[in-house]
TORPATOR-677749 format. One record per residue (C-alpha): x, y, z; residue in three letters. Coordinates in nm, 3 decimals, always signed. Each point is the difference from the previous one (the first is absolute). Last residue first. Layout:
! residues N
[rec [X, Y, Z], ALA]
...
//
This chain:
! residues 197
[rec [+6.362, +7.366, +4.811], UNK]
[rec [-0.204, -0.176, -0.304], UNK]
[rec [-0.363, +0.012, +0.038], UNK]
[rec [-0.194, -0.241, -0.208], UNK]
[rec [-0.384, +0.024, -0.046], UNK]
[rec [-0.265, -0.266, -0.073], UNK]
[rec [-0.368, -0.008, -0.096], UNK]
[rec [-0.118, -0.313, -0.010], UNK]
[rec [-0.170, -0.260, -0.253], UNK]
[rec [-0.142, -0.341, +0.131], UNK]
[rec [-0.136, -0.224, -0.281], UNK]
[rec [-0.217, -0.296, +0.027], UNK]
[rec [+0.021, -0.257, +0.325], UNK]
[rec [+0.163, +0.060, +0.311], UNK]
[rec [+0.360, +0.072, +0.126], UNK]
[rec [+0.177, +0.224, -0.268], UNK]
[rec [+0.326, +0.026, +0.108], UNK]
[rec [+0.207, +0.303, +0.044], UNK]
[rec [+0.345, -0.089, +0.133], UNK]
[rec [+0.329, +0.166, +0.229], UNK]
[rec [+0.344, -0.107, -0.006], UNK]
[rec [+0.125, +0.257, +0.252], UNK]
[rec [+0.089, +0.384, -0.092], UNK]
[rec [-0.321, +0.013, -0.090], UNK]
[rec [-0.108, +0.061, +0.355], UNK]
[rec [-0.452, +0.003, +0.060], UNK]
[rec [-0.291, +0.249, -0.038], UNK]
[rec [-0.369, -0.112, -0.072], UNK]
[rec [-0.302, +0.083, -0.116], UNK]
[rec [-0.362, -0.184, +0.040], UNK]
[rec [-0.259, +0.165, -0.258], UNK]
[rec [-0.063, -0.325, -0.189], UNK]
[rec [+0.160, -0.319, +0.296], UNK]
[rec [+0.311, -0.037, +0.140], UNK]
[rec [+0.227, -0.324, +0.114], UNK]
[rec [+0.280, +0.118, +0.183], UNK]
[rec [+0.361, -0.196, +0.052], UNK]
[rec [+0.357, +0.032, +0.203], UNK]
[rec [+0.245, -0.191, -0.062], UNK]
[rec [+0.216, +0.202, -0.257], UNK]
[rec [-0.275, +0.229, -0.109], UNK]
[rec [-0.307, -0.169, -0.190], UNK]
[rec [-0.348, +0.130, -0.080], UNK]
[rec [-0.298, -0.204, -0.038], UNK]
[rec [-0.265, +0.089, -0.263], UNK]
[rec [-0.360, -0.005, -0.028], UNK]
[rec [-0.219, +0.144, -0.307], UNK]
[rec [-0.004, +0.327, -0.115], UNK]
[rec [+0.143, +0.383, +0.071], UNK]
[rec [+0.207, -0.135, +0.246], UNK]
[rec [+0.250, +0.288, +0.141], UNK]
[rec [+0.380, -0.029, +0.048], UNK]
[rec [+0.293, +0.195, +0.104], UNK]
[rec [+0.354, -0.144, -0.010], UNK]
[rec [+0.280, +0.150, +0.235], UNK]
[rec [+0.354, -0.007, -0.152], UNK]
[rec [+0.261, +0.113, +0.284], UNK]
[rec [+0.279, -0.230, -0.142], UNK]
[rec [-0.028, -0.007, -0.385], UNK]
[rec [-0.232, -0.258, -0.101], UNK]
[rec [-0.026, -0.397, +0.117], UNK]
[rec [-0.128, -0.267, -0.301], UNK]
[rec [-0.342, +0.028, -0.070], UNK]
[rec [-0.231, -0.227, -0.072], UNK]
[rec [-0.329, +0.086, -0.166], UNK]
[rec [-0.311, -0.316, -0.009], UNK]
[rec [-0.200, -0.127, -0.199], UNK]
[rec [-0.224, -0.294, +0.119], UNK]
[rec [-0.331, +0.165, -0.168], UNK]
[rec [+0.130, +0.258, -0.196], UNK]
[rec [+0.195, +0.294, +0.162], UNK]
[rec [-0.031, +0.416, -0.129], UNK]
[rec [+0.234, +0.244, +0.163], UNK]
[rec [-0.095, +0.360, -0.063], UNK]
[rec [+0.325, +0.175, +0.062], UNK]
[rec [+0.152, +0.324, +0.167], UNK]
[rec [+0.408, +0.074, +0.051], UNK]
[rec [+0.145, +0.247, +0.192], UNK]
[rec [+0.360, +0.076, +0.068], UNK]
[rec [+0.032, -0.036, -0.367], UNK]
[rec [+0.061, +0.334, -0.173], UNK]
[rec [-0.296, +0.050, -0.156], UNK]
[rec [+0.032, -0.050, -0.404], UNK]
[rec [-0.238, -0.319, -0.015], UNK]
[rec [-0.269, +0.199, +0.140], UNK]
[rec [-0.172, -0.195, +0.237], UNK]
[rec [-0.231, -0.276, -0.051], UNK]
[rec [+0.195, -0.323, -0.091], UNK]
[rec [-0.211, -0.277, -0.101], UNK]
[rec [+0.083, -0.349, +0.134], UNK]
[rec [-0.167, -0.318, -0.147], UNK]
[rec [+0.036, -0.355, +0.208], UNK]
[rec [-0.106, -0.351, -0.072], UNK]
[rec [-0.004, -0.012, -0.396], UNK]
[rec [+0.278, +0.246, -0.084], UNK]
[rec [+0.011, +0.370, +0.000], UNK]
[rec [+0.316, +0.247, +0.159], UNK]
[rec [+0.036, +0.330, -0.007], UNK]
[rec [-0.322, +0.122, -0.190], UNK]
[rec [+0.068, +0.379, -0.026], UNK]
[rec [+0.162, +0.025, -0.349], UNK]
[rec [-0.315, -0.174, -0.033], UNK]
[rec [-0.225, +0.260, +0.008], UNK]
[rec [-0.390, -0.129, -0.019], UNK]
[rec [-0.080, +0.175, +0.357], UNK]
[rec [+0.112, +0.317, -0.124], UNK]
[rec [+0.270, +0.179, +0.214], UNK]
[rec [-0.113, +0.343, +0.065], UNK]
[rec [+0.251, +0.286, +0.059], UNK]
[rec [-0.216, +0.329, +0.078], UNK]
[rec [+0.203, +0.295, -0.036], UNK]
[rec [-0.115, +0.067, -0.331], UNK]
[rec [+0.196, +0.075, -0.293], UNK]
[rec [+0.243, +0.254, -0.084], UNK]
[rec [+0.008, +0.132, +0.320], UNK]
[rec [+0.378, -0.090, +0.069], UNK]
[rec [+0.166, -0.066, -0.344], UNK]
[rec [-0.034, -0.329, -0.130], UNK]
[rec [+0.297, -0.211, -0.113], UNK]
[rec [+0.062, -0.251, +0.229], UNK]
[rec [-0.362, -0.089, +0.050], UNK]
[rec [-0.073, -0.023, -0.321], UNK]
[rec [+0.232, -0.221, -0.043], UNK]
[rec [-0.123, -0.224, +0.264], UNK]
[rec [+0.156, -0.118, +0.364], UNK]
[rec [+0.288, -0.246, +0.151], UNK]
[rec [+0.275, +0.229, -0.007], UNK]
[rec [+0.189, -0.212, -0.287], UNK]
[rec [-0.318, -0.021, -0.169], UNK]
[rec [-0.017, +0.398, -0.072], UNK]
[rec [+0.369, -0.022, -0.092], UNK]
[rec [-0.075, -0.242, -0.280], UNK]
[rec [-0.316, +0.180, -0.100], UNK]
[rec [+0.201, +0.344, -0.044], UNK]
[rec [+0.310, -0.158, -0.187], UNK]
[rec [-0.280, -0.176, -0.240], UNK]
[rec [-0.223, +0.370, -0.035], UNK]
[rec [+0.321, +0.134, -0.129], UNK]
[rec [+0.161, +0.191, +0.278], UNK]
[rec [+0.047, +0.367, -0.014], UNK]
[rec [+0.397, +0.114, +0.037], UNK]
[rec [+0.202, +0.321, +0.190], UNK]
[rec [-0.276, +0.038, +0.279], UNK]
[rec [+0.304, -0.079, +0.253], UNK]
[rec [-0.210, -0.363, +0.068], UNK]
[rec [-0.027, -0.085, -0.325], UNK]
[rec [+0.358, +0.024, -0.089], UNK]
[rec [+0.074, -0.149, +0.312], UNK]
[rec [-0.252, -0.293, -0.087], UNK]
[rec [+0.161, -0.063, -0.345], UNK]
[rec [+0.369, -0.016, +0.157], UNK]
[rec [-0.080, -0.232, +0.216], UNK]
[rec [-0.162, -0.243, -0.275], UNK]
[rec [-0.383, -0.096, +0.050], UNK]
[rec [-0.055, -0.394, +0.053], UNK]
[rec [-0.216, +0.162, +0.316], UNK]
[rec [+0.150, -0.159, +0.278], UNK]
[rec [+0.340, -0.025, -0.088], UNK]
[rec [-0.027, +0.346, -0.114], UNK]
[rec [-0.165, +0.127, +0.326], UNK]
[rec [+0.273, -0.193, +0.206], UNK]
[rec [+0.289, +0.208, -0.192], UNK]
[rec [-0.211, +0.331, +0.003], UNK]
[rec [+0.006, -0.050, +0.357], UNK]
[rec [-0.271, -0.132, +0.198], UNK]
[rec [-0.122, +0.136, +0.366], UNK]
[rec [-0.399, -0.121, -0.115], UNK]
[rec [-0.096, +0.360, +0.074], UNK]
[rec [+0.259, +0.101, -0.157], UNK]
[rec [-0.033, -0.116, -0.296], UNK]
[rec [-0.350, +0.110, +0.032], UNK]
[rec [+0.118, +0.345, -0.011], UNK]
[rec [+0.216, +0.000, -0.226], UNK]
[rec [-0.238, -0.170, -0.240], UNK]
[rec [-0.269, +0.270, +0.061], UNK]
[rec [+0.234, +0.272, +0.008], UNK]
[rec [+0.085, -0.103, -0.376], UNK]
[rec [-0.349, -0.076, -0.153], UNK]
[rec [-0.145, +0.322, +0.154], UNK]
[rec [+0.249, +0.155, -0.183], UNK]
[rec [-0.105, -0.159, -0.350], UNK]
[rec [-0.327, +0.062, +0.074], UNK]
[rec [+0.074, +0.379, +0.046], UNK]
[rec [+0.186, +0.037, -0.309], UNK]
[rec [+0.170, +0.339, -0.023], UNK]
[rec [+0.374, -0.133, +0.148], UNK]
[rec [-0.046, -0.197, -0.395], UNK]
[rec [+0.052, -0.377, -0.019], UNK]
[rec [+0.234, -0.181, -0.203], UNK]
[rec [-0.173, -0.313, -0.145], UNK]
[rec [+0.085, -0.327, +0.188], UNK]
[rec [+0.102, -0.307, -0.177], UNK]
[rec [-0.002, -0.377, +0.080], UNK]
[rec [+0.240, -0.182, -0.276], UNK]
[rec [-0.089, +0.018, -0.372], UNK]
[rec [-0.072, -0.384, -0.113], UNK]
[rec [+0.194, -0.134, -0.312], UNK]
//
């Protein structure tokens, strides 16, 4: 018989442990959840995450890792205490808890932190010959941004469409159906960058 998820009590003297707790409140609120919404986000019982929360329990490293993925970032990140490490995030190009989406015509690589909140989003897109991204509309207000880093590639928004060359960038609505296509031979990668209003 499996033990449930356990927390150790944790002592008012243990800084990590109330670094731990401000740090969930305060992304909890950041993301406007309630210990409800957290819980059925996270797998994590209510009661667990108050406990954690008033400094009264330590999660086992499995409680942690659930609630790290439930706000879209790492353990570590969850549980550091501010200057622990360096400032410097870096996302290694070989990460793929970054790679977003990968099949034979189109690979997308997310490049920002995966624990932002997401009014911003940044990708290297990456077409084969003939691939192409389709995109069904975004929230209302959604601009795209877009820079070729290689190849040729025509954008699409609604009816209107741009073909751009390496350096060419371009801005267009989301909010439409909206396309990348690759438009000439080889790969095209681009840069591109979502901005949610």
């Amino acid at each position: 018989m499996t033990k449930p998820a356990s927390a150790k009590p944790s002592s008012a003297a243990d800084p990590a442990g109330g670094h731990l707790c401000r740090h969930l409140k305060q992304l909890r609120a950041g993301r406007g959840w309630s210990l409800d919404a957290l819980a059925k986000a996270s797998g994590v019982s209510r009661s667990m995450l108050s406990q954690i929360e008033r400094g009264r329990a330590n999660p086992t490293l499995a409680v942690a890792f659930r609630i790290a993925r439930a706000f879209g970032m790492t353990l570590g990140a969850l549980v550091e205490s501010p200057g622990a490490t360096s400032a410097v995030e870096v996302i290694r190009a070989g990460d793929h808890a970054y790679h977003y989406r990968s099949d034979k015509n189109c690979r997308i690589r997310t490049l920002s932190p995966l624990n932002l909140e997401k009014d911003v989003e940044f990708y290297e897109v990456r077409l084969a010959e003939g691939g192409a991204l389709r995109s069904s509309p975004h929230f209302e207000g959604t601009r795209e941004f877009l820079t070729v880093q290689k190849g040729r590639v025509r954008v699409e928004s609604a009816s209107d469409a741009e073909e751009l060359a390496p350096g060419d960038s371009a801005t267009y609505r989301a909010d439409v159906p909206h396309a990348i296509v690759n438009a000439a031979k080889g790969e095209a990668v681009v840069f591109l960058v979502d901005i949610y209003r």
